[in-house]
C-alpha positions in Angstrom: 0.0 0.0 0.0 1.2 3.2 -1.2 0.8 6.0 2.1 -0.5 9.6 0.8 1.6 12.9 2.3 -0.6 15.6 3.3 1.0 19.0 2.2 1.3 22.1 4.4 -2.0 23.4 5.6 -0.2 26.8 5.1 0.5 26.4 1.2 -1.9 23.9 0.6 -5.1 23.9 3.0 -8.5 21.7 3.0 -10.8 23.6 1.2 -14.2 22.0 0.3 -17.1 23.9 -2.1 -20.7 23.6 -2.3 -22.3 22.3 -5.6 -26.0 22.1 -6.7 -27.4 21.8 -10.9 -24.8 24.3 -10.9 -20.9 23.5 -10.5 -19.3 24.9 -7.4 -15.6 25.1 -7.2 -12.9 25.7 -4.5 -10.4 28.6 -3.8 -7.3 27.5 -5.8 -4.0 26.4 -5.1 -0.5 27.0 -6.4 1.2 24.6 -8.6 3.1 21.7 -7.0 0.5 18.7 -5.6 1.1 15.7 -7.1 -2.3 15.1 -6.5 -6.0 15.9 -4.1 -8.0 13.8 -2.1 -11.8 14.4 -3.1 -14.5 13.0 -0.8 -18.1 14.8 -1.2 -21.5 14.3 1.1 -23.4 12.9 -2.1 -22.4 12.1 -5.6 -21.4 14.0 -7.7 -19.3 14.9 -11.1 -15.3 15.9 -10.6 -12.9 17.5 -12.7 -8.8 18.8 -11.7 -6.8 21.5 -13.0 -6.8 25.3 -13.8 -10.0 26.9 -14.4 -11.7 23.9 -14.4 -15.7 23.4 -14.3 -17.9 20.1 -13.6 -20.1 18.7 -16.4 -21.8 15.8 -16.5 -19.4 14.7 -18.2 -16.5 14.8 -15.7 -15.3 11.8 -13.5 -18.4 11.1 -10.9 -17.8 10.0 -7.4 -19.7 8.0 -5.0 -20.7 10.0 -1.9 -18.1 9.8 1.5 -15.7 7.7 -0.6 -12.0 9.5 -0.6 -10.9 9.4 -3.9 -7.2 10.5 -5.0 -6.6 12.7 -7.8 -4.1 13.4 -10.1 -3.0 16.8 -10.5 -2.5 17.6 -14.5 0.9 17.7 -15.5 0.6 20.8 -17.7 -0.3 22.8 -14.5 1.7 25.6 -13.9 -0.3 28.4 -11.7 -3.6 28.3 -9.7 -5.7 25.2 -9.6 -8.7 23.8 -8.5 -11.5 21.9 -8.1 -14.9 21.7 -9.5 -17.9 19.5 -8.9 -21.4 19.4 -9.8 -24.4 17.5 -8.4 -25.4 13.9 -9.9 -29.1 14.0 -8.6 -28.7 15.9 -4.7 -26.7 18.9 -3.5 -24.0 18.5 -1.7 -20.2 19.9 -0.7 -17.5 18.3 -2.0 -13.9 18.3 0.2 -10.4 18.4 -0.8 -7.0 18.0 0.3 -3.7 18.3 -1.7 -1.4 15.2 -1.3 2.2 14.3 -3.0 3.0 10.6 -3.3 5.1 9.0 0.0 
């Protein structure tokens, strides 16, 4: 099993968002995360990266499972995350995490 390292709270704090029909999305983050844990209250639709916003068509999430993320590659500034409702509102949470 592969263990997950928190970053600083002081670069890189929990921030979580709330999401309805509409996509909500967190504060961002500076480049450098590997990756972000994702857990939400319900499920819902997911997306990663700069400017980013939830469609339907993004990567959907069961609700209160912790899910690691993959920060893109091609990120050099702020980041995010978006999210957007399957079929009930909800607040999604998120953590940024390096590898080890």
């Amino acid at each position: 099993m592969e263990f997950l390292n928190p970053l600083s709270d002081t670069n890189y704090p929990a921030r979580s968002a709330s999401y309805t029909g509409s996509a909500g999305v967190t504060s961002t983050w500076p480049a450098g995360a590997q990756a972000v844990m994702v857990w939400s209250d319900q499920a819902c639709y997911v997306l990663v990266g700069e400017g980013v916003t939830a469609t339907s068509a993004s990567t959907p999430i069961p609700p209160f499972t912790p899910i690691p993320f993959k920060v893109p590659t091609n990120v050099s500034g702020q980041w995010r995350v978006s999210a957007i409702r399957v079929s009930t509102d909800g607040t999604i949470y998120c953590k940024p995490i390096n590898s080890q």
